[in-house]
C-alpha angles and dihedrals in degrees: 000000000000109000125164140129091039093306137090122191136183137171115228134184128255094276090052096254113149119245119238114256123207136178091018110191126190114196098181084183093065090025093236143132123189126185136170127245138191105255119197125179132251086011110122110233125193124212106224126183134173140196107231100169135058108261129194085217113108091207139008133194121213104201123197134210128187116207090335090312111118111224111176138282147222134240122227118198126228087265102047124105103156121113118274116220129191108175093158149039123233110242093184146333092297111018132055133169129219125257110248138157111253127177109288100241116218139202140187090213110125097223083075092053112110084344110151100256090068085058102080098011114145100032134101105205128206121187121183110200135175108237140164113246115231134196110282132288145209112277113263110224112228114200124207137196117219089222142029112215124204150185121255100237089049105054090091090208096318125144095169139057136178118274147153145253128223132311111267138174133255116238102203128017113258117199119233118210137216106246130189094209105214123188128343109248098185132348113208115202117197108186113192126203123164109276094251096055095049084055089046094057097048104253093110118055119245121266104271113261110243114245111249111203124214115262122232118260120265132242129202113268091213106062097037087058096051095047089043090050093046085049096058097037077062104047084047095052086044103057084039094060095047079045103051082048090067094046096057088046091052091056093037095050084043090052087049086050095049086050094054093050090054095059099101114200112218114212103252112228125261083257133346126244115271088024114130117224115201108219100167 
């Protein structure tokens, strides 16, 4: 966010999303900051500036131009610090339409060609002033065209321009007051270009490239599925023939228990013949 002589400023979408800002340059000599910004059209913009510093001025004017077009300002007292926004232009005492970025339209007429709205195409302006604040004043119409029209020779790589939506009412009257600007304090300079041609020229870095790691290498199909086969054929022959030993202990423990049940006991006589039995 460019930010700089006791001010900062920004533009920011409709939904109050701040715009990205590349290539930001500060000339304190001039007291000016540029910067460039993504453009895209039929999308509304809004010109925001701050004070961030403590000034001995008792009132300051930030006035806008559009494309060299100058299309009003505010005025910000000693004890105010909270953002400023202009998103549109008065059109009259009681209308005004919204700033948005609209396709530049072009000619090959020679009445466009080095006419003074190719001067400044391409740049939003904001320039911070000290002024004295009047008594109010009637309200200055600023008419606006919908379109800019060019010639071809003189678009310098555009493809947008500044225009307007359309005309709304106000809802409620805001005065408009006499001012003796002063002195300029900062000038802020946002120059818009489509997002692609930023990146074309250079003012925007290139996409990232995305990080491709190294494959593996790979091996032959045929070989691995022939070792891999022949390793399980072995761990299954294997297993077969452990398998096939516990069998053949199984039949040969159940043969030593059928044998055992076959052995018949005979009841042995009270005595045997020829035996001698003591009865004294």
């Amino acid at each position: 966010m460019p930010e700089g002589l006791g001010f900062k400023a920004w533009l920011s979408t409709e939904n109050d999303e701040a715009l990205p800002e590349f290539g930001l340059h500060t000339s304190l000599e001039k007291r000016e900051i540029q910067c460039w910004i993504p453009s895209e059209a039929g999308k509304r913009f809004k010109v925001c500036w701050q004070k961030v510093d403590a000034l001995t001025v008792d009132a300051t004017c930030g006035f806008v131009k559009v494309d060299g077009t100058g299309v009003g300002g505010l005025i910000a007292y000693r004890n105010e610090f909270l953002p400023m926004v202009k998103d549109s232009v008065r059109t009259s005492e009681s209308t005004y339409r919204h700033f948005l970025f609209s396709p530049l339209q072009l000619s090959d007429d020679d009445l466009f060609l080095n006419t003074s709205s190719a001067q400044n195409l391409g740049e939003i302006e904001l320039s911070v002033w000290e002024v004295l604040v009047g008594n109010d004043t009637p309200i200055l119409d600023f008419p606006v065209s919908a379109k800019t029209i060019v010639h071809e020779k003189s678009k310098k790589g555009l493809a947008h321009s500044i225009g307007f939506g359309p005309e709304l009412t106000l809802k409620t009257k805001i005065a408009q007051k006499h001012i003796d600007a002063i002195k300029v304090l900062v000038t802020f300079v946002f120059k818009y270009r489509p997002f692609d041609i930023l990146r074309a020229n250079g003012i925007v870095p290139p996409r990232p490239q995305p990080i491709r790691m190294p494959s593996p290498p790979q091996l032959p199909l045929g070989p691995v599925k022939k070792r891999k086969i022949k390793e399980e054929d072995d761990v299954a022959f294997e297993a077969e023939k452990e398998l096939e030993f516990h069998r053949a202990r199984v039949r040969e423990l159940e043969a030593r228990c059928a044998n055992v049940k076959r052995v018949k006991t005979e009841p042995r006589p009270a005595f045997l013949s020829g035996e001698v039995i003591d009865l004294t």
